[in-house]
Each structure stands twice: as structure tokens, then as C-alpha cells.
N, C-alpha and C positions, 0 to 999 in steps of 0.2 A: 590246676596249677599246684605243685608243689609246697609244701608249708616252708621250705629251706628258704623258696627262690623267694618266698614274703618277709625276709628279713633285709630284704639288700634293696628294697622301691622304696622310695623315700615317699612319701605323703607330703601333698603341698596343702598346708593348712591357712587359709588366710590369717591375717594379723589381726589383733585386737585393734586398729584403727582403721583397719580396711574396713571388718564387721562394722566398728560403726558407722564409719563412711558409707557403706551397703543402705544402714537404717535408716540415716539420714536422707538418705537419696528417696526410700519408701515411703516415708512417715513427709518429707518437706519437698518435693519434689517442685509442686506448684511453685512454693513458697522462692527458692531457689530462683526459680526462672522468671517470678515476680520482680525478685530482687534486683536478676540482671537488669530486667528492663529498666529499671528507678537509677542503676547506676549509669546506663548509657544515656538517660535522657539529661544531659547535660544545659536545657532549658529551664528542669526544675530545681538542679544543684549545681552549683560551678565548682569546680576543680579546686582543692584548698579550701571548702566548707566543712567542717569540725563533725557535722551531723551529717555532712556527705561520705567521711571518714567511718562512722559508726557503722553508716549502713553495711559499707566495703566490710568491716571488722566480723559484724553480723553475720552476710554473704558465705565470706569465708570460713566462718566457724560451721555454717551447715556442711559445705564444701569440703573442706577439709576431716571432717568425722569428729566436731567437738562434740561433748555431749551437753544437747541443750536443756537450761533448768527453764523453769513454767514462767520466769521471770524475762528469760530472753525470750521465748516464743511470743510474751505477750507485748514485748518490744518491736517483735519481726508482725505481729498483726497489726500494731499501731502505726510500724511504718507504710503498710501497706494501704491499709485506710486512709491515712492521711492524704500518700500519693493518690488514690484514687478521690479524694472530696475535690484536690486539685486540677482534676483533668472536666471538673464539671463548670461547665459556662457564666451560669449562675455565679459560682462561688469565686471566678477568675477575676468577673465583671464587679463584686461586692469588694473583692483583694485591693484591686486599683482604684475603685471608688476611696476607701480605705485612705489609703497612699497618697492620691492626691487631694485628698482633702485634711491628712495629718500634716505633710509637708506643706503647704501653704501657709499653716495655721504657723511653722515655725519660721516660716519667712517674715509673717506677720510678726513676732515674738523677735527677730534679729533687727528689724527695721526699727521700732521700739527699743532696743540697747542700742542701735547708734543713737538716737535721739536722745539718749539721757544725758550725758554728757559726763560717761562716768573714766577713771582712770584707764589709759590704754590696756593695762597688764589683768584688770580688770575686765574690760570689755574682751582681751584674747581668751580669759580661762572661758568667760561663758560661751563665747563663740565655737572652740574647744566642745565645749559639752553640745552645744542645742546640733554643732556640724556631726558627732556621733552620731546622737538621736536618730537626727536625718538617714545616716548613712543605715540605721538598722530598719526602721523603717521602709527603705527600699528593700535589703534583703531578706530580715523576717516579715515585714508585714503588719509589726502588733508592738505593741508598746504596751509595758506593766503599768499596772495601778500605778505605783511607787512614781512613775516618770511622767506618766501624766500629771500626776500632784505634783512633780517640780515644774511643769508645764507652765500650767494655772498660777503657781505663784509666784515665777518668774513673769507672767504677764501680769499679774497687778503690780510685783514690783514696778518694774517699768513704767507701767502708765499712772503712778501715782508718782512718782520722781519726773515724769512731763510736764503731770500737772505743776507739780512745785515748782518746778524749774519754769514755765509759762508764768504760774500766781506771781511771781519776785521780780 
């Protein structure tokens, strides 16, 4: 070939986010196709969950050619671990032991504020709070230190305003 006719071919050189897109695909590939699964299984996340949004954010930064720090990677293996403790029988059967045995305990805890016979506006804030509780309970699973300690001492309030209210 001629050296003249090498000035007029253009060279197709990938882009700087294509190359990383390339890398990403080599280096997370698994990881990637991990992810899809987690976002499709719409049993373990519902649609509009905040930590179901991450995932997607995650997904997409591999996807896309971000460049991942040691900080995301070790968020994309926690996510991964996590979905997999969940898919284990054991751990499903201990989740809903969990569950209904927190949630009873705050029915027992709501049945004890009616019984007190405290102000309506009063009985809605608490009502209010223990019906969150509940509702994260169903969809996280766990409850903090911190809420269990308001747990506990919302049940001795109560049962110790029964009793007075019985003693009179």
C-alpha cells in the first residue's frame, strides 16, 4: 500500500468509555449478570424500595463504563452476599419467625395504649409510631437497638398506667 493512500483511512479508535465499558465487562462480568438477577427478582425487592434503586444505580455504573472505587465493589459484593443468605431456607424460615413474633409483641404493646385511657391525640401519635415500626418490620425484617429500647419502655409505660388506673 502506498504511504500517500495512509493519510486519507481514518482509524476507528474506541472512546475512553467504551475502553472502560470493555474493562468493566472483563473485570465484573459475573457480577453484572448477578445483579440482573437481584433486580428482576421482584420477591426480594419491590419496585420503589430506596436499596432497590442502589442496586439499579450500581448495575448501571458497571454497565455503563463508570470507573468502579474499592468502595463500590465492596458494596456490589455485599449486595450479592446478602441476596444469596436470602435465597437460603434456613435463613427465610428464622426472617418470618422474626416477624411474627416482633409484630405480635406490638399488637400486644397497641392493645395496652388503648387500655390506658390516655388523650385521643396522644394515643394517635403513638399509634402513628408502633404502625411504622410494624410496617418496617414487615419490609426490613430487623429493628435497631434504639427501637427496641422504645419498644420496652413503651410497654412498661403502659402497663404500669393499667395498673394505676385499676389501683384507683
Amino acid at each position: 500500500m502506498n504511504p500517500m493512500d495512509m493519510k486519507n483511512v481514518t482509524q476507528v479508535v474506541p472512546s475512553k468509555m467504551q475502553k472502560q465499558i470493555n474493562v468493566n465487562k472483563s473485570m465484573y462480568g459475573r457480577r453484572i449478570e448477578q445483579l440482573k438477577v437481584i433486580i428482576n427478582d421482584l420477591n426480594y425487592l419491590s419496585t420503589g424500595n430506596t436499596y432497590r434503586e442502589f442496586i439499579i444505580d450500581m448495575s448501571s455504573a458497571l454497565v455503563h463504563g463508570r470507573k468502579i472505587t474499592p468502595k463500590m465493589e465492596s458494596a456490589i459484593t455485599k449486595i450479592v452476599k446478602t441476596y444469596a443468605k436470602t435465597l437460603n431456607p434456613e435463613y427465610k424460615k428464622k426472617k418470618l419467625d422474626y416477624t411474627e413474633n416482633t409484630v405480635s409483641k406490638i399488637h400486644i404493646i397497641k392493645r395496652k395504649l388503648d387500655k390506658c385511657n390516655y388523650t385521643t391525640s396522644y394515643k394517635v401519635e403513638k399509634l402513628w409510631f408502633l404502625e411504622s415500626i410494624e410496617r418496617q418490620v414487615y419490609t426490613r425484617g430487623s429493628l435497631s437497638v434504639k427501637q427496641r429500647q422504645v419498644l420496652n419502655k413503651m410497654h412498661k409505660q403502659f402497663t404500669k398506667r393499667i395498673e394505676k388506673n385499676n389501683g384507683v
